[in-house]
C-alpha positions in Angstrom: 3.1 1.0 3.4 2.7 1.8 -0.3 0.6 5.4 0.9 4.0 5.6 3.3 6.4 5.4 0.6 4.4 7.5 -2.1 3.5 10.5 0.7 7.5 10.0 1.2 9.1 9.8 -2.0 6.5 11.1 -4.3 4.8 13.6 -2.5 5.8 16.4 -4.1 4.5 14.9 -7.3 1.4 13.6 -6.8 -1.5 13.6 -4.2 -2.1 10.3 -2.8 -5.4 8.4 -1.1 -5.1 4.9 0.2 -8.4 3.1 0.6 -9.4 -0.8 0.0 -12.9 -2.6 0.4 -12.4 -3.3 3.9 -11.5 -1.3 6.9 -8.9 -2.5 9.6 -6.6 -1.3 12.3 -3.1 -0.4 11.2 -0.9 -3.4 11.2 1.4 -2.6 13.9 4.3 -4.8 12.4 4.3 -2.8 9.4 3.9 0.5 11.0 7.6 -0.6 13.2 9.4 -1.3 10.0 8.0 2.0 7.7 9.8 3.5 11.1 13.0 2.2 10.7 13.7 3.6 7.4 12.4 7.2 8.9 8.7 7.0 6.9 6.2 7.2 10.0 2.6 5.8 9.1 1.3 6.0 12.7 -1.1 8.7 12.0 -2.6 6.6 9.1 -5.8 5.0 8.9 -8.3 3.0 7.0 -10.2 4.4 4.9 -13.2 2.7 2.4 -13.2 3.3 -1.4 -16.8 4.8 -1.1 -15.4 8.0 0.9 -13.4 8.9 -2.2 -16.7 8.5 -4.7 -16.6 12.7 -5.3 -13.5 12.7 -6.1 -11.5 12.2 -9.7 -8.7 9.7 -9.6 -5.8 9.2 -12.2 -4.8 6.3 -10.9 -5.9 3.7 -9.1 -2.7 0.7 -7.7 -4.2 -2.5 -6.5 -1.3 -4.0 -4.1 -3.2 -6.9 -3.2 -4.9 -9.8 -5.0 -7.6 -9.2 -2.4 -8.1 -6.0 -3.6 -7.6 -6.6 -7.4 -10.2 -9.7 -7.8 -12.7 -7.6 -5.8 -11.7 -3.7 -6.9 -15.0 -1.7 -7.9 -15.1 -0.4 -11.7 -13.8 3.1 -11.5 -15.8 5.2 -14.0 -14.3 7.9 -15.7 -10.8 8.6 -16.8 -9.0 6.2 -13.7 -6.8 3.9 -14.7 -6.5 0.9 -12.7 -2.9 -1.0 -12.7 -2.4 -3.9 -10.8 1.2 -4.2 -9.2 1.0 -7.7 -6.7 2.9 -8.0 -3.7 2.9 -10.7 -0.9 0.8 -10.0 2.0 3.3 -9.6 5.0 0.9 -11.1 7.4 0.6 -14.4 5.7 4.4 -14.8 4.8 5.2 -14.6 8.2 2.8 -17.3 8.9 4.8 -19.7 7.5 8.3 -18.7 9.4 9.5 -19.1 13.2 11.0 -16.0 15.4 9.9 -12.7 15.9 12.4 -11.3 13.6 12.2 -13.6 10.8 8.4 -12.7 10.8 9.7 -9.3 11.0 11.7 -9.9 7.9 8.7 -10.7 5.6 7.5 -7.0 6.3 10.8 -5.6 5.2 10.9 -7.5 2.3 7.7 -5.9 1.2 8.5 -2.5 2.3 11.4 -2.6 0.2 9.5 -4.4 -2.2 7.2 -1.4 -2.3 9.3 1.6 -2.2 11.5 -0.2 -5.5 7.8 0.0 -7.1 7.3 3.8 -6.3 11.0 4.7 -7.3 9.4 3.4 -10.5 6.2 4.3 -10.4 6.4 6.3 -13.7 6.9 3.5 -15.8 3.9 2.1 -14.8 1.9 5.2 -16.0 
């Protein structure tokens, strides 16, 4: 979601990779709700950190503790920021109904795009 919202809001700004330590299907639940607010993540995919080793990064986000507590050192000029967010999967563990699980995903969609409306502030 967070690739989703910076290709959408901040595209014209800055070019953007998403990668993590793992691979993994696309969560279908959040590629419904990036839909309803008319950002289409369908086409995305998984990618590893290791298939962006050639290439110089700015910035490297962290969205996940997952990710943070196991993130590689990033030599060279990348500076790595740490912004947390819930992981939508296990938030909806802990509710009943489709669309109150569906619910957790908003709330970190929206969670997400308020982050990259920001983004600079971070920098």
């Amino acid at each position: 979601m967070a690739e989703g919202w910076l290709r959408h809001l901040k595209g014209d700004q800055y070019h953007v990779f998403s990668a993590g330590i793992e691979t993994h299907a696309l969560n279908p639940n959040a590629v419904k709700v990036m839909a309803e607010v008319g950002v289409d993540i369908s086409g995305h995919h998984s990618q590893l950190l290791s298939e962006f080793d050639a290439q110089a990064l700015d910035y490297v986000f962290t969205v996940c503790g997952h990710a943070h507590e196991n993130c590689p050192v990033f030599l060279g000029k990348a500076k790595v920021i740490h912004v947390g967010f819930d992981d939508p999967p296990k938030l909806a563990l802990a509710v009943a109904g489709d669309e109150a699980k569906m619910d957790c995903y908003r709330q970190v969609r929206d969670e997400i795009r308020d982050f990259v409306e920001r983004i600079e502030h971070f920098l």
